[in-house]
N, C-alpha and C positions, 0 to 999 in steps of 0.2 A: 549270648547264651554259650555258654563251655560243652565242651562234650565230656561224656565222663565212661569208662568203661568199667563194668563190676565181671570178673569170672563166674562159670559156672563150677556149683563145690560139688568135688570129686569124693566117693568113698575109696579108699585105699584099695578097696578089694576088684573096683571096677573099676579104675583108672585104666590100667595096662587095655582092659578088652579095649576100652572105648575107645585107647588111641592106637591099635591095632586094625578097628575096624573104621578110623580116620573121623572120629567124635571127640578126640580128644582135646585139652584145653589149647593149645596152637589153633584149634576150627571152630572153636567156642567161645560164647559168649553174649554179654547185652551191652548195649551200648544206651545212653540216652545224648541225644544231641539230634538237631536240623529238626528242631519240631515233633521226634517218635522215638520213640523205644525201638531199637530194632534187636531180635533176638536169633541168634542163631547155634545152631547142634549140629558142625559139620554139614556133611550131606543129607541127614535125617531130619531138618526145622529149620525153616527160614519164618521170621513173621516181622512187618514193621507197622508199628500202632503208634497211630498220630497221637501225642500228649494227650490233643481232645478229645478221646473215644475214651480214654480210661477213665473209669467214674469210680471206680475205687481202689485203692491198692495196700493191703497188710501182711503183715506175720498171717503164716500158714500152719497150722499146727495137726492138719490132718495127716493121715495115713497114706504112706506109698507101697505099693506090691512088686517095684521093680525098676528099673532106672534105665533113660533112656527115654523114648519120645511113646506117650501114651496118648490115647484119646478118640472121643466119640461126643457126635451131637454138637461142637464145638465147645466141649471142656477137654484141655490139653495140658498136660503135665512135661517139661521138660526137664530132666534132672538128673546128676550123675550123681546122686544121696539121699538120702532120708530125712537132711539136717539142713536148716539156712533155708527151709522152704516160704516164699511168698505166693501170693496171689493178688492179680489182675482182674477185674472185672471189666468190660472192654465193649461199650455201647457206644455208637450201631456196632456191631460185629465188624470183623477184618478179613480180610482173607488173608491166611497163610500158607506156607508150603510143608505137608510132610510129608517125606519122601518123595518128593518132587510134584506130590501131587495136590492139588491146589484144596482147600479144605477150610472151612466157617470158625472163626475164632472168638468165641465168645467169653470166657474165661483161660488163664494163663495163670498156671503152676509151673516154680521154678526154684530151683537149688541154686542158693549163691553163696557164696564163700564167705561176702558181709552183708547181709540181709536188709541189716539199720540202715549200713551207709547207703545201698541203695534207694531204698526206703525216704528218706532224709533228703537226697539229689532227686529224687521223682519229684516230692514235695517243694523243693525251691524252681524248678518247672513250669 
């Protein structure tokens, strides 16, 4: 199994904050390799989901209100855009970390820079 790392995609206008407040793309990102996805957003999102939790993953086409690590009830949005959005459906749930604090992951929204190629390497998986 290869490892393969995808970015998280940045809107131009939120870049500078995020790598000011140390979110930026140098402390970000997903990785898929060792059996899991692992995601991380600097200090604000850690999560690693074994291949086999995920039971679904596509194009995301809904609505964001703000960028950065959002979530409740374990549906969690990490993203520094609007655009390149996927989603994760993630059974049995995971535990993640946001903001250090440990938290039920049951769905995973995320902003990536190529969405497909991710998409595409999940699937060979």
């Amino acid at each position: 199994m290869t490892t393969s790392d995808f970015p998280i995609r940045y809107d131009s206008r939120f870049a500078p904050l995020a790598t000011a407040f140390g979110l930026g793309r140098r402390r970000a990102g997903v990785r898929i390799g060792e059996g899991a996805v692992t995601v991380r957003l600097g200090w604000a999102f850690r999560a690693r989901i074994p291949l086999s939790s995920i039971r679904s993953a596509g194009p995301d086409s809904g609505g964001v209100t703000g960028w950065g690590v959002h979530g409740f009830g374990g549906h969690w949005l990490v993203n520094g855009s609007a655009r390149g959005l996927v989603r994760l459906e993630v059974d049995p749930p995971v535990r993640a970390y946001a903001v250090q604090i440990p938290v039920r992951l049951r769905e995973l929204r995320l902003s990536l820079d190529q969405p497909d190629v991710f998409l595409a390497a999940l699937r060979k998986n």
